[in-house]
C-alpha positions in Angstrom: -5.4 -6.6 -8.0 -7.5 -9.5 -8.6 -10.5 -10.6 -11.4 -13.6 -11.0 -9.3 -16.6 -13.0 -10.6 -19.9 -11.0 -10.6 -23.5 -11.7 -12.1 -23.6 -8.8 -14.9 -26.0 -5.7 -13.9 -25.1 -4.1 -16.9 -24.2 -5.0 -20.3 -20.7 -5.0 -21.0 -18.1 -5.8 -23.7 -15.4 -8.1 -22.8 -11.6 -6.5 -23.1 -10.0 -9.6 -24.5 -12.4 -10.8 -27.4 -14.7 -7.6 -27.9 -18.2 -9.4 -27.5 -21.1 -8.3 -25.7 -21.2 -9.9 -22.1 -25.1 -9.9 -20.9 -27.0 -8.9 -17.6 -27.1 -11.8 -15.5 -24.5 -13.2 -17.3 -21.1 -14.4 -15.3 -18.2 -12.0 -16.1 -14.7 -11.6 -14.1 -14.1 -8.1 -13.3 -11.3 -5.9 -12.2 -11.2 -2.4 -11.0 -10.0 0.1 -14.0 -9.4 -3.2 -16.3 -12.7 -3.8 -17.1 -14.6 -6.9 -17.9 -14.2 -10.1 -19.5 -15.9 -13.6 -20.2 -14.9 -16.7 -17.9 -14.1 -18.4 -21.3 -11.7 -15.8 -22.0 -10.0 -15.6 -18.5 -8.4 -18.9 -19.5 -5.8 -16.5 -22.0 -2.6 -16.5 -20.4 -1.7 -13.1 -18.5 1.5 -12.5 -17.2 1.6 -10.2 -14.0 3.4 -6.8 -14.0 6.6 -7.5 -11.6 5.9 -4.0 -10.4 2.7 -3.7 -9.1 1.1 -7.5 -9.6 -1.7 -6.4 -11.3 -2.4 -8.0 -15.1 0.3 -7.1 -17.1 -2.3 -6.6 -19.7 -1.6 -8.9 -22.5 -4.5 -9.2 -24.5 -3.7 -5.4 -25.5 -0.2 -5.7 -25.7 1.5 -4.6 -28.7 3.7 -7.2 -28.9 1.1 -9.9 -28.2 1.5 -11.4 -31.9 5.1 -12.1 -31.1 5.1 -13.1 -27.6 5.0 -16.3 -27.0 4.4 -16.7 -23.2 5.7 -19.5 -21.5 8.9 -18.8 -23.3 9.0 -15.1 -22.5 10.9 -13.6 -19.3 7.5 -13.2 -16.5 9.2 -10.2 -15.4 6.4 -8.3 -17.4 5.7 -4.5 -16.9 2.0 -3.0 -17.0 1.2 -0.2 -19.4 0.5 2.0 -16.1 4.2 1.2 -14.4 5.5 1.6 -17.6 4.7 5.2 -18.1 6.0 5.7 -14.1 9.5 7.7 -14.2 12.8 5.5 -13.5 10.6 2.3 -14.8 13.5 0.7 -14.5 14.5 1.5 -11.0 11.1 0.0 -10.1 11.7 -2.9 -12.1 15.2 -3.4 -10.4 13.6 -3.1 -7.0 10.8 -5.3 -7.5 13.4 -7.7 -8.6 15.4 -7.2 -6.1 12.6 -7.8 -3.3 11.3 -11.0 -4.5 14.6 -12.1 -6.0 16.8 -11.2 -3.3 19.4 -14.1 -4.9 20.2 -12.1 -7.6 21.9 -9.1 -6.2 23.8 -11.2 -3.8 
């Protein structure tokens, strides 16, 4: 899943600094994620290994402590997080695009 950029038709509140967004105004939306300001697209994201959707770190509860180009990018999304054997799916998405590692 992908931000898209879209002229505002509504008023909206952006989900990574909590201000109003504007009609007309230029916001990046993605389907069930919500909207958010260009400005505040430039946060660093990591993508869930999973599914590749945002991994959703501006609500992340351990966003104070992460610090992201230091962290693993093998992130997992709230929603594949809360999927049963999480961590067979995180072994076999691993295993697909890192096929190196279980040799």
């Amino acid at each position: 899943m992908s931000w898209r950029k879209i002229p505002m038709k509504f008023p909206g509140t952006c989900i990574v600094c909590n201000e109003k967004i504007e009609i007309n105004e230029i916001g990046l939306w993605a389907k069930g994620l919500g909207v958010k300001h260009e400005k505040c697209a430039e946060v660093n994201e990591l993508q869930c290994i999973v599914c590749g959707s945002p991994a959703g770190c501006p609500q992340c509860e351990f966003q104070e402590n992460c610090d992201i180009p230091n962290v693993s990018q093998f992130c997992v999304c709230r929603k594949c997080g809360e999927q049963n054997d999480v961590f067979g799916l995180y072994q076999k998405a691993t295993n697909k695009k890192f096929p190196i590692i279980n040799s």
